[in-house]
C-alpha positions in Angstrom: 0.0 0.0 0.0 1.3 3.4 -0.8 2.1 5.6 2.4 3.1 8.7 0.9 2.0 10.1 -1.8 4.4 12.6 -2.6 7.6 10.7 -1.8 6.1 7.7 -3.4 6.9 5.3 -0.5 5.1 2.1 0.7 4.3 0.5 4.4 6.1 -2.2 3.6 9.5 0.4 2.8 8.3 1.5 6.0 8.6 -1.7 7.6 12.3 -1.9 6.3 13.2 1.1 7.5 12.0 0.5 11.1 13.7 -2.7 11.0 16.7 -1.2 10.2 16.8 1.0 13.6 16.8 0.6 16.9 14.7 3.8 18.0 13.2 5.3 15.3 12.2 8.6 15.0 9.9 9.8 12.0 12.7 11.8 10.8 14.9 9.0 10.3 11.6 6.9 8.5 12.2 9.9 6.0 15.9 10.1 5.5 16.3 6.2 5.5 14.1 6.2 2.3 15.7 9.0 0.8 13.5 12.1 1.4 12.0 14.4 4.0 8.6 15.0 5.3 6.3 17.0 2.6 2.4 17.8 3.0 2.0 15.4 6.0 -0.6 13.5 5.2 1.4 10.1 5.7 2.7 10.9 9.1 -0.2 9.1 11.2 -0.1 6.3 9.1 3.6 6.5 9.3 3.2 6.4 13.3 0.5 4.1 13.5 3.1 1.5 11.5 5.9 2.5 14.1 3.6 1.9 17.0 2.3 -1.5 15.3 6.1 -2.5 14.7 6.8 -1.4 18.7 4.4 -3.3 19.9 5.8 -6.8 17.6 9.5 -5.8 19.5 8.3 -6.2 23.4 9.0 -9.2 24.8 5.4 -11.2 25.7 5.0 -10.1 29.1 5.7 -6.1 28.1 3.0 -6.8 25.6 0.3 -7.6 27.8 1.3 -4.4 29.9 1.6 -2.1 27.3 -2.2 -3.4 25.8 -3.7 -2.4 29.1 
């Protein structure tokens, strides 16, 4: 799926990206992939894919707790 529009990016370059780094920061998303930050539009579905990929790194029991 296409995440950014004008930067022509997709979730799953996304994905890469956050793999890629230990403590991502949207910023580096951006500059990972080549580019910086246009209209905006694609930040909160940038963050909602950083806080999905978060969530997959927390060990079972910091899952449960962070859920609540």
């Amino acid at each position: 799926m296409v995440v950014c529009s004008c930067n022509v990016f997709s979730d799953t370059q996304v994905r890469a990206a956050l793999a890629n780094a230990e403590a991502p920061r949207m910023s580096q998303i951006y500059a990972s992939l080549g580019c910086a930050a246009q209209c905006g539009r694609c930040a909160p579905t940038i963050k909602s894919i950083m806080d999905e990929c978060r969530q997959c790194r927390l060990p079972d029991g910091a899952r449960a707790t962070a859920a609540q």
